[in-house]
C-alpha positions as CSV (number, residue, x, y, z in Angstrom):
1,X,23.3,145.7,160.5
2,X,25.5,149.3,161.1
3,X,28.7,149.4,159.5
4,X,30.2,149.6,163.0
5,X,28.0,146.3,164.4
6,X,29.5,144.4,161.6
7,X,33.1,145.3,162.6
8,X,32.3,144.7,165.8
9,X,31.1,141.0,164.2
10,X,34.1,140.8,161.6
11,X,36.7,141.9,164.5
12,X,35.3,139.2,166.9
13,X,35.0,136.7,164.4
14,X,39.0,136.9,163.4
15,X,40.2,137.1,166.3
16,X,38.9,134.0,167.7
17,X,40.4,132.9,164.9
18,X,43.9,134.9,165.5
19,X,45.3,131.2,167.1
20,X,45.1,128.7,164.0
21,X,44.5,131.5,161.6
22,X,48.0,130.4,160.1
23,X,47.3,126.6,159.7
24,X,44.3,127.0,157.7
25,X,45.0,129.9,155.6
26,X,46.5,128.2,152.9
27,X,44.8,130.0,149.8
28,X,45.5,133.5,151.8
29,X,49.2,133.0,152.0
30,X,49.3,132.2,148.5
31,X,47.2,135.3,147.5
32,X,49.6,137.1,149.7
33,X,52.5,136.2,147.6
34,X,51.4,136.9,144.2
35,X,50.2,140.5,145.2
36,X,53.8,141.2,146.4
37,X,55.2,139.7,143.3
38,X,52.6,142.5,141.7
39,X,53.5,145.2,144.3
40,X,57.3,144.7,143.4
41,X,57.1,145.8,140.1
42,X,56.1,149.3,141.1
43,X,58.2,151.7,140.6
44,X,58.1,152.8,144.8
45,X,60.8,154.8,146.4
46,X,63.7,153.5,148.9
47,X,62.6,153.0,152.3
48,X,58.4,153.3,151.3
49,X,56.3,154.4,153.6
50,X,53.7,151.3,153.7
51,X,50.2,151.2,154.9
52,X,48.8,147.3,155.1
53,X,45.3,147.4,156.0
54,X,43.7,143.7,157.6
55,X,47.4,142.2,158.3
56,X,46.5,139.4,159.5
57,X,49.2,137.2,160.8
58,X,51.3,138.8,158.8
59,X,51.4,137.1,155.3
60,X,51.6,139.6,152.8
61,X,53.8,142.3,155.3
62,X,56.2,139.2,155.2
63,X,56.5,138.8,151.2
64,X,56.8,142.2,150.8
65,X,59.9,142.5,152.9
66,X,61.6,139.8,151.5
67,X,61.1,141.7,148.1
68,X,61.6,145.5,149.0
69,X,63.8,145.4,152.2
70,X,63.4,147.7,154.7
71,X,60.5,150.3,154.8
72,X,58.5,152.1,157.1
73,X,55.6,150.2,157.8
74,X,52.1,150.4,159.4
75,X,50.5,147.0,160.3
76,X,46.8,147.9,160.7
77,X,44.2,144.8,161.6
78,X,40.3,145.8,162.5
79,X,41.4,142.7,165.1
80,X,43.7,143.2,168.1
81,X,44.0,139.8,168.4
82,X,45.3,139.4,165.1
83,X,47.5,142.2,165.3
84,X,49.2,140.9,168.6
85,X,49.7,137.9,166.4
86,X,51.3,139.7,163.9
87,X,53.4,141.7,166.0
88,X,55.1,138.7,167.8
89,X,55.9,137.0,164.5
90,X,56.8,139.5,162.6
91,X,60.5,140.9,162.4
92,X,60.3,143.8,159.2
93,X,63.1,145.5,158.2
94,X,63.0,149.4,158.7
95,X,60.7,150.8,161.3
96,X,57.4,149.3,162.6
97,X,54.1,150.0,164.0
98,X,51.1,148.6,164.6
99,X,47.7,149.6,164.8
100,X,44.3,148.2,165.2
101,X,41.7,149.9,163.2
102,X,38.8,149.4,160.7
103,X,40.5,149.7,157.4
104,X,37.7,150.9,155.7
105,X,37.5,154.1,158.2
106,X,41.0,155.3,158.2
107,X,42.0,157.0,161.6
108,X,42.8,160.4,161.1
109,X,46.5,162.0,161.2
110,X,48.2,158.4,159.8
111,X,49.9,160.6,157.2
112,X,50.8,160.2,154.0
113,X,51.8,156.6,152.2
114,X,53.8,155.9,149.0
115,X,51.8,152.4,149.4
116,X,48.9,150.9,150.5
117,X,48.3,147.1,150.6
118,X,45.9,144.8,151.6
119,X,45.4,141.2,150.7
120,X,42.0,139.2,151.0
121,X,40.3,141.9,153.7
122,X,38.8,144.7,151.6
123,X,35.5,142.1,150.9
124,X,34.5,142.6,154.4
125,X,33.8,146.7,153.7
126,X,30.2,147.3,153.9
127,X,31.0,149.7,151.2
128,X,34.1,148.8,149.0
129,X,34.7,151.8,146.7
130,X,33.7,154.1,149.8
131,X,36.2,152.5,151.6
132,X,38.9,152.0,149.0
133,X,38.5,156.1,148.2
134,X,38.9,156.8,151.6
135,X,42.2,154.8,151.0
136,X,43.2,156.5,148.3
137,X,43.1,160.0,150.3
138,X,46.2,159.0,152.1
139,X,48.5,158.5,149.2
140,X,51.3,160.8,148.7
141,X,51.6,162.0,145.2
142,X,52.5,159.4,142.8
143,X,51.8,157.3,145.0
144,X,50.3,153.1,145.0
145,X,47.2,151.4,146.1
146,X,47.2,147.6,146.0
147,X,44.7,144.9,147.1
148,X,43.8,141.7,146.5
149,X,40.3,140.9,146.9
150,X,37.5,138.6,146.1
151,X,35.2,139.0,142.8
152,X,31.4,137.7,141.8
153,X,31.8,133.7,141.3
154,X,33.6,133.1,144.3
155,X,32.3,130.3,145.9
156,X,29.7,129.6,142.3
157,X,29.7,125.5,143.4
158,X,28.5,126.1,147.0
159,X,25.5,129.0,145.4
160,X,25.0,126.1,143.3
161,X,24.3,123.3,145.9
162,X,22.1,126.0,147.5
163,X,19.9,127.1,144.4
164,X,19.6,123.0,143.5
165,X,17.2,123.5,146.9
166,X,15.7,126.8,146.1
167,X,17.5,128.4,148.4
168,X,19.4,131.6,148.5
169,X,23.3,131.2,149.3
170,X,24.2,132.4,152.9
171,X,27.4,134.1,151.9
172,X,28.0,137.1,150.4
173,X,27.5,139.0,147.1
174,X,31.1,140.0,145.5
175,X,31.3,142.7,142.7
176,X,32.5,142.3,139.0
177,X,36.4,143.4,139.1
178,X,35.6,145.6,136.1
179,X,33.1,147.7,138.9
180,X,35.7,147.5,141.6
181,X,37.3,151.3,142.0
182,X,36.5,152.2,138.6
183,X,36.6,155.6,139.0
184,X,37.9,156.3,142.5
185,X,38.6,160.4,142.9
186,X,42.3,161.3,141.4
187,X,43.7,157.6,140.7
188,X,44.4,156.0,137.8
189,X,43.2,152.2,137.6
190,X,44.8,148.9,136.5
191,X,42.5,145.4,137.1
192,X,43.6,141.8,136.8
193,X,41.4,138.9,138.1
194,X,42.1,135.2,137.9
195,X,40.1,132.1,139.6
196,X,41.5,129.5,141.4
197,X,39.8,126.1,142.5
198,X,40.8,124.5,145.9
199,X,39.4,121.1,146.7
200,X,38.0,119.9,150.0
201,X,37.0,116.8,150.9
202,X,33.5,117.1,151.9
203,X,31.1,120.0,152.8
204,X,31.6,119.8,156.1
205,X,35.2,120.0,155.3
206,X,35.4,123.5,153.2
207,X,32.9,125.2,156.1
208,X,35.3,124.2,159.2
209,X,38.1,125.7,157.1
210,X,36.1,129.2,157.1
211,X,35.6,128.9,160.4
212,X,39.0,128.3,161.1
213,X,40.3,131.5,159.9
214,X,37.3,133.8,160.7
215,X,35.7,134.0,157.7
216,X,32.5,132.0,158.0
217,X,30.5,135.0,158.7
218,X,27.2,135.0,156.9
219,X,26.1,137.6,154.4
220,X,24.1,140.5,156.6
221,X,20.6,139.8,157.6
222,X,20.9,136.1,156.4
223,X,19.8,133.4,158.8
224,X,20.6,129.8,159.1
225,X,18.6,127.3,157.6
226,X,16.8,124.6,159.3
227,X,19.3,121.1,159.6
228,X,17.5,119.4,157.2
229,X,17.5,121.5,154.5
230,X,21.2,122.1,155.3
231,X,22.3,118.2,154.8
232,X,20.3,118.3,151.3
233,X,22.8,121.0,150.6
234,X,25.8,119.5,152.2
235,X,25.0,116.8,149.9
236,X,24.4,119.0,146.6
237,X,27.3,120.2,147.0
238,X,29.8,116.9,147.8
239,X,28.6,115.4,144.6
240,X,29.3,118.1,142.1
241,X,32.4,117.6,143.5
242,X,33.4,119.5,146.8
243,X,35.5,121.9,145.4
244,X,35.0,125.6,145.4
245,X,36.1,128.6,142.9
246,X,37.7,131.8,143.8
247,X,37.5,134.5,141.6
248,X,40.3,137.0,142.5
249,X,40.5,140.8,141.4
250,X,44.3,142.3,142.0
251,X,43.4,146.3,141.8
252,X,46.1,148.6,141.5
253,X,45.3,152.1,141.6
254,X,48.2,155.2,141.0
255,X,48.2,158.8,142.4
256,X,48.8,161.9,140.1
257,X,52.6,161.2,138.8
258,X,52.4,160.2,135.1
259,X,50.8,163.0,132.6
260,X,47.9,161.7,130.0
261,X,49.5,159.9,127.2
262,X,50.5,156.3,126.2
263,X,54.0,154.5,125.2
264,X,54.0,153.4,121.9
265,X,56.5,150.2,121.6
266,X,56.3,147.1,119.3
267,X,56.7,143.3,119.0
268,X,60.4,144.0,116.8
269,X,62.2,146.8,115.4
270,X,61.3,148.7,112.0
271,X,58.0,147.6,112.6
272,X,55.7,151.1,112.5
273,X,55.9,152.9,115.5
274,X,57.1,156.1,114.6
275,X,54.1,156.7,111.9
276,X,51.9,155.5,114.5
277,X,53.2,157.7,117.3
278,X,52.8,160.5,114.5
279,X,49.2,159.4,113.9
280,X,48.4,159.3,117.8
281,X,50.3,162.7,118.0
282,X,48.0,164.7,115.5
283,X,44.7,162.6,116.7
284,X,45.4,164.1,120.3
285,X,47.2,166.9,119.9
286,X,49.5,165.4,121.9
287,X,53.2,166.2,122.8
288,X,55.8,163.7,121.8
289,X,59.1,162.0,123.2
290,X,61.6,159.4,121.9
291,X,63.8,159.2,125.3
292,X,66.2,157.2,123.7
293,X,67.5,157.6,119.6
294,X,69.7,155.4,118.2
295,X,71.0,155.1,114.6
296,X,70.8,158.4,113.8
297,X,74.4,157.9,111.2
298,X,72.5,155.9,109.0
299,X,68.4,157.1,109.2
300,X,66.7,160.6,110.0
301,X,66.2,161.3,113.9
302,X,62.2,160.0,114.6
303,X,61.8,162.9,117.1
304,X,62.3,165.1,113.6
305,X,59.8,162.8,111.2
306,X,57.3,163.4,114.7
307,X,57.5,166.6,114.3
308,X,56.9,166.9,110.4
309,X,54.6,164.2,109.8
310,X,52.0,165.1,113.2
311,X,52.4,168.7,112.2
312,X,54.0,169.6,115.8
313,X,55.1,172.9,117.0
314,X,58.6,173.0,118.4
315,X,57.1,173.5,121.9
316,X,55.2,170.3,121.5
317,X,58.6,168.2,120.7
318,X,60.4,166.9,123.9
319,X,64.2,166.5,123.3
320,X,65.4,162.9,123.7
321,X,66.9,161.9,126.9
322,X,70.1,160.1,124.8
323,X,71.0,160.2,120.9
324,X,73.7,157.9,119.9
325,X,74.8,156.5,116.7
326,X,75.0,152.8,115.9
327,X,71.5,151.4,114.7
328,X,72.0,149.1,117.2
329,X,69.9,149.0,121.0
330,X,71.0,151.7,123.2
331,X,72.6,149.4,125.5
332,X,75.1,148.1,122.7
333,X,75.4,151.6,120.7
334,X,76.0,153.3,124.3
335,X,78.8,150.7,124.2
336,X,80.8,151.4,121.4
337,X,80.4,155.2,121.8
338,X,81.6,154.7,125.5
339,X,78.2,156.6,127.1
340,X,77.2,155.4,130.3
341,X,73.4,154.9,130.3
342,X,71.0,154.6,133.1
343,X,67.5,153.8,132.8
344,X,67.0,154.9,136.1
345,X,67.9,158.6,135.0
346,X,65.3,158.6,132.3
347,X,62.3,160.9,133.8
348,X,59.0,162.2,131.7
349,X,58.9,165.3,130.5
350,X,57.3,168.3,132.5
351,X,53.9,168.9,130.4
352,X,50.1,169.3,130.9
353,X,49.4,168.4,127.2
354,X,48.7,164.6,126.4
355,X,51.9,162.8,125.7
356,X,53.3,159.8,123.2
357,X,56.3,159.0,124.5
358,X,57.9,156.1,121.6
359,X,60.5,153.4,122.5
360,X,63.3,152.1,120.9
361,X,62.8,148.7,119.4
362,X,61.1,146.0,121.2
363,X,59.8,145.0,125.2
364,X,63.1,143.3,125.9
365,X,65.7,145.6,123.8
366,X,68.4,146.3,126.5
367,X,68.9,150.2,127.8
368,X,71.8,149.0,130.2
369,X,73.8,146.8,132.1
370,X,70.5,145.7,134.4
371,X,67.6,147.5,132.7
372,X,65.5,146.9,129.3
373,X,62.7,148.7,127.9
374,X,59.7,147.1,129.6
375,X,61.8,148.3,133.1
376,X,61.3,151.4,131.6
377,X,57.7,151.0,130.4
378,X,56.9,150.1,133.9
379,X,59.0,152.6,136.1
380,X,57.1,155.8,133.9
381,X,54.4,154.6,134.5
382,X,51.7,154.7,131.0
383,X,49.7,152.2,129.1
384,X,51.1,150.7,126.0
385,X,49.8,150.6,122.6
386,X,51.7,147.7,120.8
387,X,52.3,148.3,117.2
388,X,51.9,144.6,115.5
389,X,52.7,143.2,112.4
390,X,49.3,142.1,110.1
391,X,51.3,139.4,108.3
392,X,51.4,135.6,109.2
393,X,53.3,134.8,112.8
394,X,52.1,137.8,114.3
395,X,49.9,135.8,116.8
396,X,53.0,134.2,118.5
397,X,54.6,137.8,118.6
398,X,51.9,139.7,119.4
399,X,50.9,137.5,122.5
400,X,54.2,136.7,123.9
401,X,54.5,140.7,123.9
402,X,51.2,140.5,125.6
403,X,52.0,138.3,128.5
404,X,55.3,140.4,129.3
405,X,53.0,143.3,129.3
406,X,50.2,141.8,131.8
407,X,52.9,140.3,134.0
408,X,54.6,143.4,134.5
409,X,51.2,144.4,136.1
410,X,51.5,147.3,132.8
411,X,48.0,148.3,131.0
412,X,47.8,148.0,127.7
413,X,45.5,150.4,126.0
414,X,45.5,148.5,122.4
415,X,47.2,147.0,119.6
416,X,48.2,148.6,116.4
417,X,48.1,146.6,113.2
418,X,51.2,147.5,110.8
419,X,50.6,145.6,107.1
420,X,48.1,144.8,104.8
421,X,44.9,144.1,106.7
422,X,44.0,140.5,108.0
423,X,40.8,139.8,109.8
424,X,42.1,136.7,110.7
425,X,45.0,137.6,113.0
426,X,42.9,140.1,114.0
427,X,40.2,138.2,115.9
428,X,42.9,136.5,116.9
429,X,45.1,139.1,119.1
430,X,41.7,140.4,120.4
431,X,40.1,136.9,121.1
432,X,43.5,135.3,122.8
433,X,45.2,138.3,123.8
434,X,41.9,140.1,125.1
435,X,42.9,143.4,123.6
436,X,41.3,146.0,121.8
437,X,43.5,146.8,118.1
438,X,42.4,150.5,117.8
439,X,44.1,150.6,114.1
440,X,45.2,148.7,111.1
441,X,47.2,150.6,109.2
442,X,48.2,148.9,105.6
443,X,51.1,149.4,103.4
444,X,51.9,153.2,102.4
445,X,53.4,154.3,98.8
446,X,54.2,157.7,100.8
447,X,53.9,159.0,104.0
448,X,53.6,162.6,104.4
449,X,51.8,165.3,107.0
450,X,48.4,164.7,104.9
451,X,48.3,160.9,104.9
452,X,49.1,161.0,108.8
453,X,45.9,163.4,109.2
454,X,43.7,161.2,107.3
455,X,45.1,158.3,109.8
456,X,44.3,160.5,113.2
457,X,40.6,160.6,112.2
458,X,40.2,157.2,112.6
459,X,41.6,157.0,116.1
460,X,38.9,157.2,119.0
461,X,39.5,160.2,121.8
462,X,42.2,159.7,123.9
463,X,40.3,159.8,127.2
464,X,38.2,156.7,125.9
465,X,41.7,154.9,125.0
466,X,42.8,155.1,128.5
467,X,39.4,154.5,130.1
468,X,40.0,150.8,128.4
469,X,43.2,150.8,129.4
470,X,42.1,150.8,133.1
471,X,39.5,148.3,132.3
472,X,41.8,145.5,130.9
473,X,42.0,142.2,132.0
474,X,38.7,142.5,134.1
């Protein structure tokens, strides 16, 4: 089948579904709302200009505008029944049009987008990564891609019922999420999947509810099977229990923006990561940056132990964005020294080197009045490396830090081990936090320029750090 036959076949299919599309589409609307619970996290502009491709009634357009407010939008739908559905129910704030096209062949002259969504409509490209790159050409620089989409497992029980007859499933054959826009041209990756079961109550039952939202199209060049083969099936598949998996990847993809580097933060204060942004430093020949310094009354400046201990040039060394007193967070020291901070002022450094850019205590240590230091994480945009304790109760730490990571939508690039070595707690941040630890670093008599050097040897190549980065949670 030609890639334009089969939109002709998708488009037909959905919109004679465009009437009770909304009834039925229980598991899309839900989808719908936890990639707009990802999307909002993004650090987008005011007013965004937004590209939806396969809107649909509308589902995921709507939770995005009760979470960004008004935008500029572009509704597309390879359906113009769909579309028309759309338009009459939809009422987005900002400025509206709508458009029916084939997502996965962009018109030309739609212009440039700081986002680009789409939720549950991407599986239908005859070829996904083609299509997703072709995507990715219209984002502005620094710029968001977003999607939802469906993964290999999906639909495992009804395969099952089918293979219990020697038979080949008539649906179609979804990628791993780690394969999905792994290296799309220019764009930097983050993956997340999760399954979800829904019940039916028969066979019969889970295949009127494809139909009834267009999706019961058959894989290409599969035919139906004769009815009595199809009742052994129906069968199959009603005892094992009629329900049927859904294995969901969330890609997110970024344009340009954020230079090559990683932001080193930690699971409490004191706890290492100023030798280990050192060590990372002189392992990459990397630039460093401490935005925000506090405590400087009582200890030594970090950005000034960087710069001894990694052996950096004073071009490499990127002044902090705020230095205040009080060993304290900056929110509180900013406080008693009456300095009004904003994390919202704090902007990476102008360099083409690799870049370390170290926090200032914890995930959750507060910058200002609205802001902490995972906001901050998120809004420059780089993966984390967490810097750990090795010693007993550094699972709890370690994977709560995790979770705020992963439900920030933030990669995390690795952990960092700060003690004397344990293989236990080891396996278990990698096991239940399904992170790499790229270093255990045990207790030092001294610390000097030489001890840091021996460290950096250990640490793999930067661009191999990152490339797991964008691979994590697939």
């Amino acid at each position: 089948m030609t890639a334009h036959v089969h939109g002709r076949a998708v488009a037909r299919r959905f919109g004679d579904a465009a009437e009770r599309y909304e009834r039925h589409a229980g598991l899309q609307r839900e989808v719908a709302e936890e990639l707009a619970a990802r999307i909002v996290r993004l650090p987008l502009p005011d007013r965004p200009r937004i590209l939806e491709i396969g809107c649909g009634t509308g589902f995921l357009a709507e939770a995005l505008a009760r979470r960004l407010g008004p935008a500029r939008w572009t509704l597309t739908d390879i359906s113009p029944a769909m579309l028309e559905t759309a338009r009459h129910r939809l009422a987005l704030p900002g400025t509206c049009r709508f458009l029916a096209m084939d997502g996965e062949h962009p018109d030309a002259g739609l212009g440039e987008f700081d986002l680009i969504c789409s939720s549950m409509a991407v599986q239908w490209f005859g070829d996904l990564d083609a299509g997703l790159a072709r995507l990715g050409g219209l984002l502005a620089e620094g710029g968001w891609m977003a999607v939802a989409t469906l993964a290999d497992g999906t639909f495992a029980e009804w395969r099952a019922a089918h293979e219990n007859h020697g038979v080949d499933a008539a649906v179609r054959d979804y990628p791993r999420p780690a394969d999905i826009g792994a290296a799309l041209p220019g764009l930097r990756r983050i993956m997340r999947a999760e399954r979800r079961v829904q019940p039916h109550r028969d066979g019969m039952a889970f295949l009127r509810g494809l139909k009834a939202i267009g999706a019961d199209a058959p894989a290409p060049g599969r035919r139906p099977l004769p009815p009595a083969t199809f009742k052994r099936i129906l069968r199959s598949f009603d005892t094992q229990g009629a329900s049927v998996t859904y294995h969901l990847a969330y890609g997110t993809w970024n344009k340009g923006g954020a230079p090559r580097g990683v932001f080193v933060t930690g699971t409490d204060t004191g706890i290492g990561k100023t030798l280990v942004s050192a060590v990372l430093a002189r392992a990459w020949q990397a630039d460093y940056w401490k935005p925000l310094q506090t405590g400087v009354a009582t200890e030594p400046d970090d950005t000034g132990t960087v710069a001894l201990l990694a052996d950096l040039a004073p071009g490499r060394i990127h002044a902090p964005h705020a230095v205040l007193q009080a060993p304290l967070s900056p929110w509180a020291a900013a406080r008693e020294e009456g300095v009004a901070l904003d994390a919202a002022d704090i902007a990476l450094p102008a360099t083409r080197a690799p870049l370390v850019v170290e926090g200032a205590g914890g995930l959750l240590v507060p910058i200002d009045e609205r802001a902490t230091m995972i906001d901050l994480i998120a809004r420059l945009g780089l993966p984390v490396v967490l810097v750990a304790r090795s010693t007993l109760g550094t699972l709890n730490h370690t994977l709560l830090s995790l979770e705020a990571l992963r439900a920030r939508s933030i990669p995390v690039a690795g952990v960092v081990m700060s003690g004397e070595p344990s293989a236990g707690n080891r396996l278990g941040i990698e096991q239940f936090g399904k992170v790499r630890v790229l270093a255990e670093i045990p207790r030092l008599s001294a610390v000097d320029a030489g001890v840091v050097a021996a460290l950096a040897r250990g640490i793999e190549p930067l661009e191999q750090v990152l490339e797991a980065a964008g691979a994590a949670g697939a």
